[in-house]
Backbone as a chain_set.jsonl record, in Angstrom:
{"seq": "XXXXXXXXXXXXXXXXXXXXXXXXXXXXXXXXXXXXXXXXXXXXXXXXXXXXXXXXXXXXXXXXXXXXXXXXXXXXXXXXXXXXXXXXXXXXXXXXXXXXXXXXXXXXXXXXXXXXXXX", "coords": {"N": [[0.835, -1.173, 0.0], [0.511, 2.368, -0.975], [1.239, 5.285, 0.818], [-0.189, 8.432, 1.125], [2.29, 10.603, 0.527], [2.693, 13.978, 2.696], [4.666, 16.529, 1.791], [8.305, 17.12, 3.201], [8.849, 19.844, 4.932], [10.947, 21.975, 6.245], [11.068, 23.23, 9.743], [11.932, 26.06, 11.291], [12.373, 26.99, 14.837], [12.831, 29.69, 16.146], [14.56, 31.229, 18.872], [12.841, 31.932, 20.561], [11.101, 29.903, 21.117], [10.35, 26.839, 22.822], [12.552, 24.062, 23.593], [11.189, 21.67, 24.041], [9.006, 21.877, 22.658], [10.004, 21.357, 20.07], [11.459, 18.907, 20.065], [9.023, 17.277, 20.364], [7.75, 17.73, 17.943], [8.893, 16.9, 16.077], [9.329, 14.176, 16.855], [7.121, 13.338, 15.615], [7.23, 13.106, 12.785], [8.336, 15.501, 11.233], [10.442, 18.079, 10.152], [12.889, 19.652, 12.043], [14.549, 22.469, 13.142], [16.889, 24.501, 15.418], [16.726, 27.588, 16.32], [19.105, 27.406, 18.675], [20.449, 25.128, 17.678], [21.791, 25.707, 15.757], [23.702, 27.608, 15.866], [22.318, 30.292, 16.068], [21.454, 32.114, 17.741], [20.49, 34.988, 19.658], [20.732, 36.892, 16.997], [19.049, 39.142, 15.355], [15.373, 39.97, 14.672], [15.397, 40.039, 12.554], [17.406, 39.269, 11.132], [16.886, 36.351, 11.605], [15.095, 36.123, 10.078], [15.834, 36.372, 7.455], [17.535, 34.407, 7.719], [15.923, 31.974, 7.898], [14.573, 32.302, 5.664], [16.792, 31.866, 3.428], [17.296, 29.709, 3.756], [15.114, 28.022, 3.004], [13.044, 27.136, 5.429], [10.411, 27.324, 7.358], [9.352, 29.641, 9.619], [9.011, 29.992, 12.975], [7.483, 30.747, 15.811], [7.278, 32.962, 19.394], [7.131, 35.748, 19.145], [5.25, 37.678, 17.95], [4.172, 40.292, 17.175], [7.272, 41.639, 16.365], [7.487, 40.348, 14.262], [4.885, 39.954, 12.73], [5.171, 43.124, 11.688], [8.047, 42.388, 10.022], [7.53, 40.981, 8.384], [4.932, 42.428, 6.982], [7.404, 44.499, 5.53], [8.616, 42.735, 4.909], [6.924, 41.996, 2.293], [6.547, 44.384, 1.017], [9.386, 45.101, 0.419], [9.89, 43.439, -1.667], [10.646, 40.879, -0.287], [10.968, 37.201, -0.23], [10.058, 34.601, 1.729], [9.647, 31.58, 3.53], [7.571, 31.193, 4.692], [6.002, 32.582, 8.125], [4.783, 31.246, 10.998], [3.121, 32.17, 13.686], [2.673, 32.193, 17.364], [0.786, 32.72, 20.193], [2.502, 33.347, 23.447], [2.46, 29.77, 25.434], [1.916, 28.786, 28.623], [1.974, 26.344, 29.013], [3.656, 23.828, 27.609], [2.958, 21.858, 26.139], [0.544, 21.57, 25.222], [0.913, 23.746, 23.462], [2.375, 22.616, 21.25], [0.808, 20.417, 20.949], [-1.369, 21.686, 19.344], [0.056, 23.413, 17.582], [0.851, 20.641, 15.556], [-1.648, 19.472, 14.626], [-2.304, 22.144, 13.848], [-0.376, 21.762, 11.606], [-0.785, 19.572, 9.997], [-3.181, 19.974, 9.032], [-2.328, 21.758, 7.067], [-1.333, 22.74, 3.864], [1.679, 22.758, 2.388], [2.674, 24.325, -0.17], [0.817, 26.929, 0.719], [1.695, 27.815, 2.811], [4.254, 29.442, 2.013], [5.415, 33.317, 2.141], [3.28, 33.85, 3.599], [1.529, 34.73, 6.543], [0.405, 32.694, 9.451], [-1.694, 31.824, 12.661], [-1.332, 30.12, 15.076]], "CA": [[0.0, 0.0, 0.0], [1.376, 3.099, -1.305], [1.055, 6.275, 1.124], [-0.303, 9.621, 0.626], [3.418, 11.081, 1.709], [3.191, 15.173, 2.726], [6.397, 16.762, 1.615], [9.156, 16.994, 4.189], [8.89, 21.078, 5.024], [11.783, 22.011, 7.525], [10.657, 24.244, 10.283], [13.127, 27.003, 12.113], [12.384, 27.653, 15.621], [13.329, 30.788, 16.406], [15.01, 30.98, 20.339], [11.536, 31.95, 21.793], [10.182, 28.544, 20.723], [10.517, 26.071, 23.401], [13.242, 22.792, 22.401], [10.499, 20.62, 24.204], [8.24, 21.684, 21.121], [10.791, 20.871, 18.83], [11.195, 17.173, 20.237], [7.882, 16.472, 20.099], [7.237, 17.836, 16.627], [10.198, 15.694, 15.693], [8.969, 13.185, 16.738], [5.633, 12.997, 14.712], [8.028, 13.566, 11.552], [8.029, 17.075, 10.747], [12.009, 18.396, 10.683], [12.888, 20.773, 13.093], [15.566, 23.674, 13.328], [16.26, 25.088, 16.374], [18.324, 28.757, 16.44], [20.198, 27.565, 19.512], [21.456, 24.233, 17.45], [22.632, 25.939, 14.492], [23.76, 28.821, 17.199], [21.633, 31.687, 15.563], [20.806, 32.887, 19.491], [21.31, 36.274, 19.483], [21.057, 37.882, 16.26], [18.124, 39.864, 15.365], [14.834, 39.22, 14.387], [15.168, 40.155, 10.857], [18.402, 38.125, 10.687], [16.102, 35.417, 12.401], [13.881, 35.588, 9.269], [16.484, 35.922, 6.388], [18.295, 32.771, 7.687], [14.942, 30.897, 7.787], [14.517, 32.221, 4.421], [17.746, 31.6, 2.54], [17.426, 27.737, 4.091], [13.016, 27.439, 2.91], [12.346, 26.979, 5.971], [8.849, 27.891, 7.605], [9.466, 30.037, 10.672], [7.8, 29.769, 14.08], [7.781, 32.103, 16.93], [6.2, 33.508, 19.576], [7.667, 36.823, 18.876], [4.105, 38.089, 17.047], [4.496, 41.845, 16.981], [7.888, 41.578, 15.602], [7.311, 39.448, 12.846], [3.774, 41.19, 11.852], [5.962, 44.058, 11.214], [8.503, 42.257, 9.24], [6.496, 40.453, 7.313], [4.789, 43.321, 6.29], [8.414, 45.048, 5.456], [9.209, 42.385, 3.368], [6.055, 42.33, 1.49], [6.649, 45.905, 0.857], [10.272, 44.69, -0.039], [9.76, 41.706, -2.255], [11.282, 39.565, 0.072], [10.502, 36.323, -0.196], [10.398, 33.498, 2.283], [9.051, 30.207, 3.588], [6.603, 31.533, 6.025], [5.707, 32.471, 9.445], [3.82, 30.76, 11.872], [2.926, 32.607, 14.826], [1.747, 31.467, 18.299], [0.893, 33.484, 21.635], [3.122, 31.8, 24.443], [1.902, 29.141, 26.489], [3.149, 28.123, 29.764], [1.974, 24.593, 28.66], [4.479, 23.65, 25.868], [2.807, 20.611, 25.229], [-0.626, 22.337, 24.632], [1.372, 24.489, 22.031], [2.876, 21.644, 20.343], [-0.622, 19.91, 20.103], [-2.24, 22.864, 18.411], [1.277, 23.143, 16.002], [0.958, 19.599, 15.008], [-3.145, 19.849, 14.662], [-2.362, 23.092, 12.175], [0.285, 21.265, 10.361], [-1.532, 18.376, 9.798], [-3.97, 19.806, 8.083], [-1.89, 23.077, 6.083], [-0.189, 22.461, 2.534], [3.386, 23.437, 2.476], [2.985, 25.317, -0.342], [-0.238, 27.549, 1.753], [2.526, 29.079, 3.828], [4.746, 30.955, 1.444], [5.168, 34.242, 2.2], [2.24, 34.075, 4.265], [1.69, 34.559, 8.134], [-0.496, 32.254, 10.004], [-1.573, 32.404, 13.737], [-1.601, 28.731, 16.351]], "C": [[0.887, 1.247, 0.0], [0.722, 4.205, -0.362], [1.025, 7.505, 0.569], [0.986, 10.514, 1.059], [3.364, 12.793, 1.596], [4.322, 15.336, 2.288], [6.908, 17.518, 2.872], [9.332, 18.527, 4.309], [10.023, 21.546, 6.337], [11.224, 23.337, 8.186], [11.652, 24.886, 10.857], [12.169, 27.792, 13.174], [12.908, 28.545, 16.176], [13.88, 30.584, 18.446], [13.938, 31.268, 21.677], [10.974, 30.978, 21.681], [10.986, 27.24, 21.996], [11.6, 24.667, 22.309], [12.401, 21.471, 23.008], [9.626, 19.969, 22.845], [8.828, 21.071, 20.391], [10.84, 18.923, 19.163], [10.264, 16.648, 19.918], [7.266, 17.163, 18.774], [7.644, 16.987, 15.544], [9.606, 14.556, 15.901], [7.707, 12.438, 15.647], [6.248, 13.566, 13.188], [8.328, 14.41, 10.611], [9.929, 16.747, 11.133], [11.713, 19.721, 11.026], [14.279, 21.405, 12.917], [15.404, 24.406, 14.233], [17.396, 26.502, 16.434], [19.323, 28.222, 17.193], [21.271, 26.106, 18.405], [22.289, 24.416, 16.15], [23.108, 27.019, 14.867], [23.667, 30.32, 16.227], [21.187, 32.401, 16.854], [20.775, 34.448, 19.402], [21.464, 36.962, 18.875], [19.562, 38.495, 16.105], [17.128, 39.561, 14.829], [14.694, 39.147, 12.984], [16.132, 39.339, 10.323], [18.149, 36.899, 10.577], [15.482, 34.754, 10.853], [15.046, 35.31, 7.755], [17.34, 34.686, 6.285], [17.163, 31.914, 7.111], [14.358, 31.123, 6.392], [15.035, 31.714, 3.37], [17.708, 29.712, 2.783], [16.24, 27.16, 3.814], [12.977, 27.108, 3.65], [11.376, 27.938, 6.677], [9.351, 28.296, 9.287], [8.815, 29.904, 11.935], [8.208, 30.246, 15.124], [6.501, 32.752, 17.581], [5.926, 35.368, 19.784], [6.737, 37.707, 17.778], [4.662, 39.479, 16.392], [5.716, 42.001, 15.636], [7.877, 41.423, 14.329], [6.549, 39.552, 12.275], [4.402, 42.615, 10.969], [7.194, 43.851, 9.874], [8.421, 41.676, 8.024], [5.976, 41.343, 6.432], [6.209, 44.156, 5.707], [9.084, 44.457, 4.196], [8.245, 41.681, 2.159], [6.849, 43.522, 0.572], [8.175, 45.702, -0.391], [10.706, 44.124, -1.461], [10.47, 40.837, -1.995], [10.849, 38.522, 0.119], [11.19, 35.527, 0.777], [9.302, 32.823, 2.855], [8.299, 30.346, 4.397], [7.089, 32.007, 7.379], [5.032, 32.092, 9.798], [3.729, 31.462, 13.478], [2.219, 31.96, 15.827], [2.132, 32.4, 20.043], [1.491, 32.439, 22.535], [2.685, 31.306, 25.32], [2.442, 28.76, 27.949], [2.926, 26.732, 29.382], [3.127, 24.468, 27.243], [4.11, 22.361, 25.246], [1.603, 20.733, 24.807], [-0.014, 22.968, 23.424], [1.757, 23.646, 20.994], [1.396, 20.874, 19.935], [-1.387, 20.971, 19.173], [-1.526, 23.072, 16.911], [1.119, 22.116, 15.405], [-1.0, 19.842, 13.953], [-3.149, 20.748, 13.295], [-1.644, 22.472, 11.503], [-0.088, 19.889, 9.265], [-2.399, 18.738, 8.773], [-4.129, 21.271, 7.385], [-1.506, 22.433, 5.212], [0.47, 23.238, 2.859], [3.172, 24.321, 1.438], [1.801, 27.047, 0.333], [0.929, 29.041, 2.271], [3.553, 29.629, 3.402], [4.75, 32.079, 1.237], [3.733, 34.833, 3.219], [2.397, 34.156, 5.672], [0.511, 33.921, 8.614], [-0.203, 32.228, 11.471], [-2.001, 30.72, 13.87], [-1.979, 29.197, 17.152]], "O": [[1.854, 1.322, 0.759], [-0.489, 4.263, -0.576], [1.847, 7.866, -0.273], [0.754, 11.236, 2.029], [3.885, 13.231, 0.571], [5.115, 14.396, 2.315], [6.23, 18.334, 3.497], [10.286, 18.768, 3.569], [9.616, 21.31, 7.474], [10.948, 24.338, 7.524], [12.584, 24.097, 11.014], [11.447, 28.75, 12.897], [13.738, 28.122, 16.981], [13.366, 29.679, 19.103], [13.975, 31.069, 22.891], [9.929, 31.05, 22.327], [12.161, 26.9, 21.855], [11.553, 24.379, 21.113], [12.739, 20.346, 22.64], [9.476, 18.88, 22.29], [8.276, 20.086, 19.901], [10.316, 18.009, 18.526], [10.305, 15.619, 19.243], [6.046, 17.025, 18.691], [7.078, 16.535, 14.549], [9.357, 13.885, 14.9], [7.592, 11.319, 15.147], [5.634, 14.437, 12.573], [8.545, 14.177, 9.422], [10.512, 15.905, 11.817], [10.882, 20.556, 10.668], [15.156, 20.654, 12.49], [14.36, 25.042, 14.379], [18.617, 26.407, 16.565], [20.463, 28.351, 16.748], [22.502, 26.1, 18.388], [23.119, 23.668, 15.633], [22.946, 27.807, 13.936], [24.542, 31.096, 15.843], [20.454, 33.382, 16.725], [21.587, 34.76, 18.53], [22.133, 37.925, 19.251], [18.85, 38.152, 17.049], [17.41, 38.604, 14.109], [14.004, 38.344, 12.355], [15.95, 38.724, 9.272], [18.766, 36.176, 9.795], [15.386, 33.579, 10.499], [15.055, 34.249, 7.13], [17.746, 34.097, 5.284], [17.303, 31.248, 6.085], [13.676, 30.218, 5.91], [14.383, 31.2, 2.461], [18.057, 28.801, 2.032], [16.033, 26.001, 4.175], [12.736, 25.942, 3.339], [11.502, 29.16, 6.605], [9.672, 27.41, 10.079], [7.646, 29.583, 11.718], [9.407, 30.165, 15.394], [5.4, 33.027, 17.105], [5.009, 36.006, 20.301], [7.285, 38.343, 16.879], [5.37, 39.641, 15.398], [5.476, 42.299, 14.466], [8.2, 42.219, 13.448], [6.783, 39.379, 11.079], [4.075, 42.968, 9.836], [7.365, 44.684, 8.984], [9.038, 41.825, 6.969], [6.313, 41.299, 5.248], [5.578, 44.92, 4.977], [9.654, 44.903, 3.201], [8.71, 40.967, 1.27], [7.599, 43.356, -0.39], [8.156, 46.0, -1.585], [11.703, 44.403, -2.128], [10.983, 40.053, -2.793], [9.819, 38.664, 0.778], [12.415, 35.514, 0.904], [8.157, 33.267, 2.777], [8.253, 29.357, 5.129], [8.253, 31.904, 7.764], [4.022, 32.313, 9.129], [4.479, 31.011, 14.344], [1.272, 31.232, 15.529], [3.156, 32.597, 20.696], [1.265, 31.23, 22.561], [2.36, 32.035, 26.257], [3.622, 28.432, 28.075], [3.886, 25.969, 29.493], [3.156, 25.063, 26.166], [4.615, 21.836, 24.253], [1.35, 19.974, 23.871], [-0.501, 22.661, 22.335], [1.469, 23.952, 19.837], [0.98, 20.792, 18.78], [-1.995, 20.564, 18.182], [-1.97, 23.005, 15.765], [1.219, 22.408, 14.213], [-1.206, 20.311, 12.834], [-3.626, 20.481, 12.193], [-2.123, 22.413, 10.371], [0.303, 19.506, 8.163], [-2.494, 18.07, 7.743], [-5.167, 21.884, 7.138], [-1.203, 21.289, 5.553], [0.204, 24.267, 3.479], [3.437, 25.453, 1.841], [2.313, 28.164, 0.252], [0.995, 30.268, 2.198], [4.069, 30.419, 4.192], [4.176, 32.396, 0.195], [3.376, 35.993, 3.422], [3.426, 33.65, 6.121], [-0.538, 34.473, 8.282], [0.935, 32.454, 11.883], [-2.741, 30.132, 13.082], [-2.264, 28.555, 18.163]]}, "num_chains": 1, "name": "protein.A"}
């Protein structure tokens, strides 16, 4: 039996994103990127987004404000990149990760180009 297989979309957690999330997104076979393991910590959030751009991957953060702003900026721009996903922060991180999985489950990869969606 041949599976319906999603395509393999790499995500880039930005350093406000819990690395619990990331385990358990990992685990349910999504790939994960986490700033601290490719040690992006520290640079800014626009640097944040052109990394996760230049590499297609789909951003995620709970750094809203910011990233409403740059988003719009690089609209404006014509920057292109692999999304944002936004999400207000939880103290549960395993509530947030069920809700992330939940939306990814049932987004198309290409959906979130250039686009911003809210978890």
């Amino acid at each position: 039996m041949i599976r319906n297989r999603r395509p393999v979309v790499p995500f880039y957690f930005d350093e406000d994103v819990s690395i619990v999330v990331a385990k358990i997104i990992r685990a349910h076979g999504f790939k994960v990127i986490c700033a601290s393991e490719v040690k992006e910590c520290g640079i800014t959030d626009e640097e944040q987004l052109k990394y996760a751009a230049k590499n297609n991957y789909v951003l995620v953060t709970h750094n809203i404000r910011d990233f409403i702003k740059l988003h719009k900026d690089s609209t404006e721009k014509e920057f292109n990149h692999g999304g944002i996903i936004l999400a207000r922060r939880r103290r549960d991180n395993y509530e947030f990760a069920r809700r992330l999985l939940e939306f990814l489950k049932e987004t198309e990869i290409d959906d979130l180009s250039n686009q911003v969606r809210y978890v």
